[in-house]
N, C-alpha and C positions, 0 to 999 in steps of 0.2 A: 140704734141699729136693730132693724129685724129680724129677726130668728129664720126666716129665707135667707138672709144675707148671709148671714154666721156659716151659715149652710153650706153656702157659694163657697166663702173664705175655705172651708175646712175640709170642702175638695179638692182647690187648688194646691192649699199647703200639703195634702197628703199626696196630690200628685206630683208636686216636687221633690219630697220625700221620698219616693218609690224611683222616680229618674235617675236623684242622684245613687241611692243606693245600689243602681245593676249599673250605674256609670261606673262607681269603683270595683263594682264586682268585675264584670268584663274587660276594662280598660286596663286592669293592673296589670303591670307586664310580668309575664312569668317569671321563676326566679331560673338564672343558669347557674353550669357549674363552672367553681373557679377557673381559673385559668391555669397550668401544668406549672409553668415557670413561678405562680403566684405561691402554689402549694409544696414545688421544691424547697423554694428559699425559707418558708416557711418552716420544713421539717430539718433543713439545715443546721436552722439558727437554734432550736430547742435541740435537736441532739448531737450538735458539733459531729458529723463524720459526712461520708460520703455516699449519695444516692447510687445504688447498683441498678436498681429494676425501678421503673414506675409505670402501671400500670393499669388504665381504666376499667374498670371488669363489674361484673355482678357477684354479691357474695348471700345466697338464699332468697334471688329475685332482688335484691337493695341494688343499686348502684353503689361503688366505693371506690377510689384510690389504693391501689396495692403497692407501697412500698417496701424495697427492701435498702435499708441503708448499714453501711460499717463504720463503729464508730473504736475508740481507742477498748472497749467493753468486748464487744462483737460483734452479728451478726443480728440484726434486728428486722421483724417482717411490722410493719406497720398498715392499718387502716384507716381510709383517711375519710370522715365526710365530703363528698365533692361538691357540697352544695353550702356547706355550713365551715367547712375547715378545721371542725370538731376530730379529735383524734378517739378512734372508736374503737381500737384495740392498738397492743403494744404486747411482743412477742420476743425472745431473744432465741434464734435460732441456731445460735452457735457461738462457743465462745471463743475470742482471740486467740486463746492457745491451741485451738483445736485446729483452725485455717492455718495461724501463723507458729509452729512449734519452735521453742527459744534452745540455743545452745544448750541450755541445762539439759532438755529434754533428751541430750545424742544427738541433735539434726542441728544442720545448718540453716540460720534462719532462712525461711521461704522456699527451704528445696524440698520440704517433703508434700507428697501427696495428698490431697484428701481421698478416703477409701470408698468405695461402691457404696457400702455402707452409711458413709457419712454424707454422702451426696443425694439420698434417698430420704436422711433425716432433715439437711437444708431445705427438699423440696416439701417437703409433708406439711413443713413448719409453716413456708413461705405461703402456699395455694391456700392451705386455711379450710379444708374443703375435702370433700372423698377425689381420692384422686389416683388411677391408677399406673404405674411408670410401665408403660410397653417397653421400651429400649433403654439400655444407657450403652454409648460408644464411648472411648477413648479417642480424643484426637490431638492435631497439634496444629497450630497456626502462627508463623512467625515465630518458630524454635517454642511459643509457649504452648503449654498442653492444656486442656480445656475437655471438660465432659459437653458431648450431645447427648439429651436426652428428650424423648418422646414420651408424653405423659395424654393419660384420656380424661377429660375432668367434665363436672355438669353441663360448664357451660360448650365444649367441644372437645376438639385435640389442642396440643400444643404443643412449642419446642422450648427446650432452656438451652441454654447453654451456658456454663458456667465453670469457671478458672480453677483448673485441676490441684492448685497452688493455697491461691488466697478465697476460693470461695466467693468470689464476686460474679454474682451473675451477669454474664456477656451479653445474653438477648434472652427474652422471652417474648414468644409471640401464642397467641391463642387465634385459633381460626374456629369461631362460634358456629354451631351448625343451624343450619336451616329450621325454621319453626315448623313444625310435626302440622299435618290438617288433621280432620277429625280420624276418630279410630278406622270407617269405614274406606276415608281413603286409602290408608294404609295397605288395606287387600288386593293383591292383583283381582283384577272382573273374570268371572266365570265366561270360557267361551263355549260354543254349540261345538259340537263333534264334527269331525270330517263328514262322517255319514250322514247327516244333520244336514250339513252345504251340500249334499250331493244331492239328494232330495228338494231342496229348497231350488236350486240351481236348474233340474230337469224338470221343474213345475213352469221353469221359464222360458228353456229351450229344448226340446224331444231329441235325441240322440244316446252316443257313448261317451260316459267318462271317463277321460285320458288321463288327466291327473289333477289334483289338488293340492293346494301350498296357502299354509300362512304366512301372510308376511304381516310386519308393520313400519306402518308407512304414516309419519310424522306422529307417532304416538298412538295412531290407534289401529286395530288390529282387524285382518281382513283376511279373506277367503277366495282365491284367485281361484275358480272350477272351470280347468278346460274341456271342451265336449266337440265331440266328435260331432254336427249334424247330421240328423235324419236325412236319407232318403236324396243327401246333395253333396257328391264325394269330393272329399278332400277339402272341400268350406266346416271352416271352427265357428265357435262365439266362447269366450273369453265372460263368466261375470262374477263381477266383485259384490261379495256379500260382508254386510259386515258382522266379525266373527264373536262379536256379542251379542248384538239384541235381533240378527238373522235377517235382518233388512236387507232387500235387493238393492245397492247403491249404483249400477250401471252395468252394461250387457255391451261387450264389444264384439264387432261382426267383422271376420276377416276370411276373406276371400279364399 
C-alpha cells in the first residue's frame, strides 16, 4: 500500500474520530434533577421522621433541596444535592424537648408555646443564609395556633409559617425577585426642564404658553405644551415632546 493511500486512510479514520467525539459531546442528554417524591422517600428512610418543609432554592448561586424534617431527636434542616441525591449538610435546629416540653418540664405535653425567640432560632438554622425576619404574627387556624412570619432573604421575600406548638413548618414559600439589568438601568433618565419644552415647543409653533404637564404614557415620559396661537384667536396646537432626549414627537392642531 502506498504512502498516498496510508494518507487517505488516516483522514478518514480521523474524521470519524472527530464525528463521533461532538456526536457524544452534543447528543448527551443533560442531566435533571431528581424527582421531589424520589428525594422525600429517600431522606425518609435514613432519618426515620417526618418531612415538614421541602424546598427547591439556591444556596450561594448552587441549586439545593431545602429540607426540614422531625425526627424522635428533633428538628433537623437538611441540604440535599438535586442532581446527585448526595446529602450536603445536616443541621439539628432544635431539640425535641425544646418543640415538645415533657411533663417533667411543668407542661403539659404539646401545650406549651414556642417563644418569639425560639421561632427566629428554627428559622436562622432552617434558611442557612443571611436572612432578615420583617415580621412574626401570632395566629391561629383551626383552634391551633401557628407563627406567620415574613423573612427577606438573597434570594427575595418569603413567608413561613410554622406550628406555635410542635415547630413544624406549615408552608414556606419564597417569591424570588426579578434579575437586576445593568447598574445604568437602574437610574431613573434625566429629563429637560419645563423651560427647556417651552422653548423647544415655540421653535415649532409662535404663540402663548398656557400650560405644561409631564405625563407618562406607557413608560416613557413626555412633555404636553399647550400654546396659545399667534395672531388666530382662540386656535391651540397641542405638542408632545419627549421629556428626555427633547424630540418633537407630534404637534396637534385644534381649532
Amino acid at each position: 500500500m502506498g504512502r498516498a493511500t496510508w494518507r487517505k486512510w488516516a483522514v478518514v479514520i480521523g474524521g470519524v474520530l472527530v464525528v463521533t467525539v461532538l456526536a457524544f459531546t452534543f447528543l448527551k442528554p443533560s442531566q435533571s434533577a431528581l424527582a421531589e417524591e424520589e428525594v422525600r422517600a429517600s431522606i425518609g428512610e435514613q432519618f426515620a421522621g417526618t418531612i415538614q418543609a421541602f424546598v427547591h432554592t439556591k444556596q450561594n448561586g448552587v441549586e439545593v433541596y431545602q429540607v426540614t424534617i422531625l425526627t424522635e431527636a428533633g428538628l433537623y434542616g437538611v441540604l440535599v444535592d438535586p442532581y446527585s441525591g448526595e446529602i450536603l449538610s445536616l443541621e439539628q435546629l432544635a431539640d425535641r424537648k425544646q418543640i415538645e416540653p415533657g411533663e417533667n418540664e411543668g407542661n403539659a405535653p404539646g401545650n406549651s408555646r414556642l417563644s418569639v425567640e425560639q421561632v427566629k432560632e428554627l428559622i436562622a438554622g432552617m434558611v442557612e443564609e443571611d436572612v432578615t425576619i420583617v415580621e412574626i404574627e401570632q395566629r391561629q387556624r383551626n383552634e391551633r395556633p401557628f407563627y406567620a412570619v415574613v423573612i427577606e432573604q438573597r434570594e427575595g421575600s418569603g413567608k413561613i409559617e410554622i406550628d406555635a406548638i410542635s415547630g413544624e413548618v406549615l408552608n414556606y414559600q419564597v417569591e424570588e425577585e426579578p434579575e437586576k439589568g445593568r447598574p445604568g438601568d437602574e437610574q431613573p433618565a434625566q429629563t429637560i426642564t419645563k423651560q427647556e419644552a417651552e422653548r423647544i415647543a415655540l421653535e415649532q409653533v409662535s404663540g402663548h404658553v398656557e400650560d405644561v404637564d409631564l405625563e407618562d404614557e406607557d413608560g416613557r415620559l413626555l412633555y404636553e405644551v399647550e400654546i396659545e396661537i399667534e395672531g388666530q384667536d382662540g386656535d391651540e396646537a397641542t405638542v408632545l415632546i419627549d421629556a428626555v432626549t427633547g424630540e418633537v414627537i407630534t404637534i396637534i392642531w385644534e381649532d
